[in-house]
C-alpha positions as CSV (number, residue, x, y, z in Angstrom):
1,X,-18.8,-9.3,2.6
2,X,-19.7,-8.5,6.2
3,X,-19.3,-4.7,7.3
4,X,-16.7,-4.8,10.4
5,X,-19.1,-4.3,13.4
6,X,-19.1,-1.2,15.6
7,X,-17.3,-3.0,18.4
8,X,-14.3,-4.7,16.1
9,X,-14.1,-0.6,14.7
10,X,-13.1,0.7,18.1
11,X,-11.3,-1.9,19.1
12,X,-9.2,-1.0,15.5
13,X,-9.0,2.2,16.3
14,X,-7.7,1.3,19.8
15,X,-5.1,-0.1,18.5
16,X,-4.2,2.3,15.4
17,X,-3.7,4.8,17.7
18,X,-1.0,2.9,19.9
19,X,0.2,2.2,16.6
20,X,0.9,5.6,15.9
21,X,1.6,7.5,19.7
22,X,3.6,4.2,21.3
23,X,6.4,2.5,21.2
24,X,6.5,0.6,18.3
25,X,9.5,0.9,16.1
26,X,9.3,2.7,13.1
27,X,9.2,0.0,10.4
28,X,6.8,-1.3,12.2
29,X,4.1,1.3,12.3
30,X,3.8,1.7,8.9
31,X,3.4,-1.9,8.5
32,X,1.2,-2.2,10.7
33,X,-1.1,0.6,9.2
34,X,-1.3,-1.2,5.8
35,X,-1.8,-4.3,7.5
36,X,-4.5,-3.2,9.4
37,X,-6.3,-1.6,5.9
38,X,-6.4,-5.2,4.7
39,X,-7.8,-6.7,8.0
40,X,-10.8,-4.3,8.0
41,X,-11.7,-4.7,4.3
42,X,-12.5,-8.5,3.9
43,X,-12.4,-8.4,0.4
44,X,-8.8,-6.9,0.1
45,X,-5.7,-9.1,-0.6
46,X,-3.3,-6.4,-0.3
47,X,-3.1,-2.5,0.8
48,X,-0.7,0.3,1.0
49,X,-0.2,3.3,2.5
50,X,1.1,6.8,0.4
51,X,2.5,9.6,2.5
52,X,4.1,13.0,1.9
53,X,6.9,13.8,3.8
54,X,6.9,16.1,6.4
55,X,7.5,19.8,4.9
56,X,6.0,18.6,1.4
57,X,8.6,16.3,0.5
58,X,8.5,13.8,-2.3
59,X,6.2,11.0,-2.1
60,X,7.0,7.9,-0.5
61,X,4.8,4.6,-0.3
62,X,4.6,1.4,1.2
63,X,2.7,-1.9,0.4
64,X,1.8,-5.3,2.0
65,X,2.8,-6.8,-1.2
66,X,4.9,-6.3,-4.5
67,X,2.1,-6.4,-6.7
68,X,0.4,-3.1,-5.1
69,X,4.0,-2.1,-4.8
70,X,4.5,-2.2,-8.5
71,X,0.7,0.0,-9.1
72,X,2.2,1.9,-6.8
73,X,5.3,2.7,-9.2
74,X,3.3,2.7,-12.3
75,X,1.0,5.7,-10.8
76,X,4.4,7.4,-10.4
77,X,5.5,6.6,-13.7
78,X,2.3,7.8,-15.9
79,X,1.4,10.5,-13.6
80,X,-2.0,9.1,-13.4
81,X,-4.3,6.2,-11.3
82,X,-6.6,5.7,-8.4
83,X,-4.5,7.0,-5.6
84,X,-3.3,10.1,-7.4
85,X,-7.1,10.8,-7.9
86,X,-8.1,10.3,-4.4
87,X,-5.1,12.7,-3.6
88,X,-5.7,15.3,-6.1
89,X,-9.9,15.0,-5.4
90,X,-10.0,14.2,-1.7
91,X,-12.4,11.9,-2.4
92,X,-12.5,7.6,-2.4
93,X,-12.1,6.6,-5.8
94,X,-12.9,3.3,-6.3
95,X,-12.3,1.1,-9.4
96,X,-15.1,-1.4,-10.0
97,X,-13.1,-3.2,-13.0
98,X,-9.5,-2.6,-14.0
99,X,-10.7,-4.2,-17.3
100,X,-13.2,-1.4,-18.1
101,X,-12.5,1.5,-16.3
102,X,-11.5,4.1,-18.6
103,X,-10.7,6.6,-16.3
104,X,-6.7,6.1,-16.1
105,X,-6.1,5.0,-19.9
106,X,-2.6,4.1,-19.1
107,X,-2.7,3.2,-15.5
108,X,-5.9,0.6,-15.7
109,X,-4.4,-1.7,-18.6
110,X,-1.5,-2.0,-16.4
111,X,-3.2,-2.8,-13.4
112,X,-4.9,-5.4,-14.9
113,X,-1.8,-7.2,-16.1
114,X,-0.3,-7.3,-12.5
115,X,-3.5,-9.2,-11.7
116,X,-5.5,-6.1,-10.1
117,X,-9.0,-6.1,-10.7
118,X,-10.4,-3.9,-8.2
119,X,-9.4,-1.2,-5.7
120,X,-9.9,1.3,-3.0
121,X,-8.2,4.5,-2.7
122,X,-9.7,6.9,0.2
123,X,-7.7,10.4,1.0
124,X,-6.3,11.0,4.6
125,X,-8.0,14.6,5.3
126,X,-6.8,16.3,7.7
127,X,-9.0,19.7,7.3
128,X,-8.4,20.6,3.4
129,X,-4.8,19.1,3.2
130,X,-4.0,15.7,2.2
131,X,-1.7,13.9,4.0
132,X,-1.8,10.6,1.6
133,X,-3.8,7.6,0.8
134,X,-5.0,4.7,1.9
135,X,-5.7,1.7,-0.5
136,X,-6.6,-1.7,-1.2
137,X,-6.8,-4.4,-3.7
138,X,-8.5,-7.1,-5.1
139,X,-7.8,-10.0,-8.2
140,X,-11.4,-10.1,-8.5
141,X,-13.6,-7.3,-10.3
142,X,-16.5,-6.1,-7.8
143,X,-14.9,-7.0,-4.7
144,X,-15.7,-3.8,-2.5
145,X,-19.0,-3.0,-1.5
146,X,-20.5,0.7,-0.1
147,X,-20.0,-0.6,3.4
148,X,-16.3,-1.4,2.7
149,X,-15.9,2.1,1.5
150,X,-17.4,3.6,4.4
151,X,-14.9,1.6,6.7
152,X,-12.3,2.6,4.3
153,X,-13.3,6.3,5.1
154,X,-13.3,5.5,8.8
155,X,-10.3,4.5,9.0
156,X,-8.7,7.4,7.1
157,X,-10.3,9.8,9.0
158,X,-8.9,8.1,12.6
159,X,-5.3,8.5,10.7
160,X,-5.9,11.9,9.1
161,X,-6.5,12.9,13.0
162,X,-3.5,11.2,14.6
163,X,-1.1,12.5,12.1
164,X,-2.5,15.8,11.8
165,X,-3.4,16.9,15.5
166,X,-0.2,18.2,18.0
167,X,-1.3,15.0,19.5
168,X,0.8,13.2,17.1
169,X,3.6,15.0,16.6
170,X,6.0,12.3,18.4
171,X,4.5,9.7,15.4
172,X,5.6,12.4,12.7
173,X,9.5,11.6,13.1
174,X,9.1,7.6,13.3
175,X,7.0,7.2,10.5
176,X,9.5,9.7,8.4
177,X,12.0,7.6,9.5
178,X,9.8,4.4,8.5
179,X,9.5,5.9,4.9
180,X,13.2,5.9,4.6
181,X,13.5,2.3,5.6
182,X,11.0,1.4,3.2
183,X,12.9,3.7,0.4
184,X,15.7,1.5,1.0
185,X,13.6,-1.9,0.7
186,X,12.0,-0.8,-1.6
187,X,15.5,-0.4,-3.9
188,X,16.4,-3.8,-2.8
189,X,13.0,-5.0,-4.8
190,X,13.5,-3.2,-7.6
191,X,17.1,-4.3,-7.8
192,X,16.1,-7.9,-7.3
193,X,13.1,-8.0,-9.7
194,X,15.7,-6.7,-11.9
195,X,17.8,-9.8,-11.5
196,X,15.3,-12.1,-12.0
197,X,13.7,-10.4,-15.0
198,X,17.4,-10.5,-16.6
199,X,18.0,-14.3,-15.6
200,X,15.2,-16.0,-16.2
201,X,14.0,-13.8,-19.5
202,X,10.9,-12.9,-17.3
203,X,8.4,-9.6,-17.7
204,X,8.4,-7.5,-14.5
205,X,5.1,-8.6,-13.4
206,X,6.2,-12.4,-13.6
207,X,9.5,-11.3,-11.6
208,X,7.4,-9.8,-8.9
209,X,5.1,-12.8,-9.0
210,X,8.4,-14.9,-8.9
211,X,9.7,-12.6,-5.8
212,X,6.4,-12.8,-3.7
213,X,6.2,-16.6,-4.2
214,X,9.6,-16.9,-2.7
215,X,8.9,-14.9,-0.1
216,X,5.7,-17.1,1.0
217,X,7.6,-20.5,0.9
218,X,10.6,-19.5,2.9
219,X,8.1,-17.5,5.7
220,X,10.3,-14.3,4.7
221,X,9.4,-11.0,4.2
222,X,9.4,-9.5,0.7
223,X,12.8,-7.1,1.7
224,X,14.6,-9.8,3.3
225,X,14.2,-12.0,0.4
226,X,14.9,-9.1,-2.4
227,X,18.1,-8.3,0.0
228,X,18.8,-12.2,-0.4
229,X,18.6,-12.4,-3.9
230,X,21.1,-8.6,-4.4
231,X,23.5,-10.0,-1.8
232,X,24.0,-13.2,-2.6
233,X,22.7,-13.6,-5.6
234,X,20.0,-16.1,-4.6
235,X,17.5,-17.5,-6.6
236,X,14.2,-18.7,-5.6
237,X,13.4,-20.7,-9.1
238,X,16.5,-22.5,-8.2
């Protein structure tokens, strides 16, 4: 896999940092931070983004994808995995082989069953304190190379300094309010996998599969089609 050349970097960077000091609305820039995790790594089929709310708030995530979204939840659930690492360490961890990693007992097993093989999760330092994580994830073992965690720490570091300098403090309040739109999709996935786990006698991992396929043949996002499914009680299996 190709490391992102010097010039593609700044121009990145150029535009993470409108990202975080324009206009865009607030859904939209943390979006647009995961997405732009995935487009440097070449490897990655999916990222996320894991911040704490201002004041030292609970944590709140976000994910291109439900089956990050769903690691996600698991690392909250066992208390243990890759990003809580990267947090706790404020250093990359990265996780060669889901299937024999032995480092999360709990939280690699897991993994693996959702389909994740690899993964990237690199701290957002700003000073000593973390502000969150970065990650991203791969169905294949191996996937990330030294290079890719180099750019990985790149880009957390450009982040780390937008959200941390008085530079940035007009990004603080839209990404806080971002995190509570995502709370709210976030229910609305839960809710639906939920439905479809119940209906069609389905383990969550399948439901989420189920959820994402959906959401790929209609050209929909994930939320939009997990609001479909809670308000109207649509199903993508027909």
């Amino acid at each position: 896999m190709p490391e992102a050349s010097a010039r593609e970097l700044v121009e990145l960077f150029s535009r993470l940092q409108t990202i975080l000091l324009g206009q865009d609305t607030a859904p939209t820039t943390v979006d647009q931070l995961a997405q732009l995790a995935r487009h440097l790594i070449p490897g990655a089929e999916g990222a996320g983004v894991v911040l704490l709310e201002p004041g030292g708030g609970e944590i709140t995530t976000t994910a291109t994808d439900a089956v990050l979204a769903a690691a996600e939840d698991l690392e909250h659930a066992l208390d243990e995995g890759p990003c809580y690492s990267a947090w706790a360490t404020g250093r990359t961890e990265r996780v060669e082989d889901t299937a024999t990693d032995i480092r999360w007992p709990a939280w690699s097993p897991a993994a693996r069953q959702l389909g994740i093989r690899s993964m990237l999760a690199t701290p957002l330092m700003f000073g000593a304190e973390a502000l969150g994580v970065v990650e991203v994830y791969a169905t294949t073992p191996h996937a990330f190379t030294a290079a890719d965690e180099r750019t990985m720490g790149l880009l957390a570091a450009a982040v780390a300094a937008l959200l941390g300098s008085g530079q940035a403090t007009g990004a603080a309040p839209r990404i806080s309010d971002a995190l509570r739109t995502v709370f709210t999709d976030r229910q609305a996935l839960d809710t639906a996998t939920g439905i479809l786990m119940e209906r069609h006698r389905l383990t969550r991992p399948a439901a989420q599969r189920l959820l994402a396929e959906a959401a790929h043949a209609h050209h929909r996002s994930l939320a939009e089609t997990a609001q479909s499914i809670v308000e109207s009680l649509a199903d993508p299996a027909g």
